[in-house]
Structures are given as structure tokens and as C-alpha cells.
C-alpha positions in Angstrom: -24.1 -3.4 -2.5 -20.9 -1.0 -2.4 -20.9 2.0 -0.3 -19.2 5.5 -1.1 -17.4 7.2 1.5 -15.8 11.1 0.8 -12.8 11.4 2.8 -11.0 14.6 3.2 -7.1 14.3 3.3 -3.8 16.8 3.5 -1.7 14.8 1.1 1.8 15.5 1.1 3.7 16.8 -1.6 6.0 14.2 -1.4 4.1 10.4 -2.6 6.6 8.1 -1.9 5.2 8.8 2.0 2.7 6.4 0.9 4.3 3.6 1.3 5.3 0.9 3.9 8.1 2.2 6.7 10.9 0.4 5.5 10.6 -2.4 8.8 6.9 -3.1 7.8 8.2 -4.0 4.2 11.4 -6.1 5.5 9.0 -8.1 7.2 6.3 -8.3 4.2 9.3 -9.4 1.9 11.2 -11.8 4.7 7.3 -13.4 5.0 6.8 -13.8 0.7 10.5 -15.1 0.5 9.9 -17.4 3.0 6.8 -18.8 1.2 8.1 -18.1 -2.2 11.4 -20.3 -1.0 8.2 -23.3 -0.3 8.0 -23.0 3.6 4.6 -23.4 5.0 4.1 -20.1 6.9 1.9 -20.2 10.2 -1.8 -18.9 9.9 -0.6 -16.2 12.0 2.0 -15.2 9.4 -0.5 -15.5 6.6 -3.0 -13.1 8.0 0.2 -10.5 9.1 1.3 -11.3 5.3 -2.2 -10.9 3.8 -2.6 -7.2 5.8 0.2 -6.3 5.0 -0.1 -6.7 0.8 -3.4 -5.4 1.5 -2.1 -2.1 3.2 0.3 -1.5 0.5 -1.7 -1.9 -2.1 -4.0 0.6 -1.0 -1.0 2.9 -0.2 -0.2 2.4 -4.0 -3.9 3.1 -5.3 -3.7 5.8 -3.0 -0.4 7.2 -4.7 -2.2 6.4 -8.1 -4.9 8.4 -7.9 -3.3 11.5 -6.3 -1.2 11.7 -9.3 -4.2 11.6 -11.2 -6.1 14.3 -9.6 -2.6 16.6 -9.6 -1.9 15.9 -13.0 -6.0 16.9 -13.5 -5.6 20.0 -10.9 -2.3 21.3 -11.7 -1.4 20.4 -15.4 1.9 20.9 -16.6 2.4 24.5 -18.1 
């Protein structure tokens, strides 16, 4: 069974905020390069890679559907 949670946010006008700090995505792309390239990460780098995908694509979904709810809010004139 989902559950449904409201959450109240102050999003910036500026989007591209929602997205990795540039260190956090070196290290997400070092990490998929490495495995892309065929070496066998540790578990301990497939969880940090794993979080890490996971965390950005919620910052992207997050990105997503403010620009659908300005673009719904504040259409063009």
C-alpha cells in the first residue's frame, strides 16, 4: 500500500539548485565509469553508487514537476 505525504517547500527560482554539488557527481560518475570500464566495485561502492543515482533522480523528478506546477501557476503571458 503507498502512502501520501504533503510537503511544504520554498523552491528556488533557480532549478538547476536541484542537482548533485558538483563533488557528489565526480564521484557518482568516477564510480559508473569505473563499473561501466568492467571493474568490480566493492559492495560498499555499490550502495554509495546506488544512493547516489537514487538522490539524483529524485532531484530530477523534483525539478520536473516544479516546472510543471510553474508552467500551471504562472503561464506564459
Amino acid at each position: 500500500m503507498s502512502q501520501h505525504l504533503l510537503v511544504e517547500l520554498e523552491l528556488p527560482e533557480d532549478l538547476e539548485r536541484f542537482r548533485l554539488p558538483r563533488g557528489v557527481d565526480d564521484r557518482l560518475q568516477v564510480l559508473l565509469d569505473r563499473q561501466d570500464h568492467g571493474d568490480t566495485l566493492t559492495r560498499e561502492e555499490e550502495v554509495e553508487a546506488q544512493g547516489l543515482v537514487t538522490l539524483a533522480e529524485l532531484l530530477s523528478l523534483l525539478q520536473l514537476r516544479t516546472r510543471r506546477i510553474w508552467q500551471v501557476t504562472y503561464p506564459p503571458s
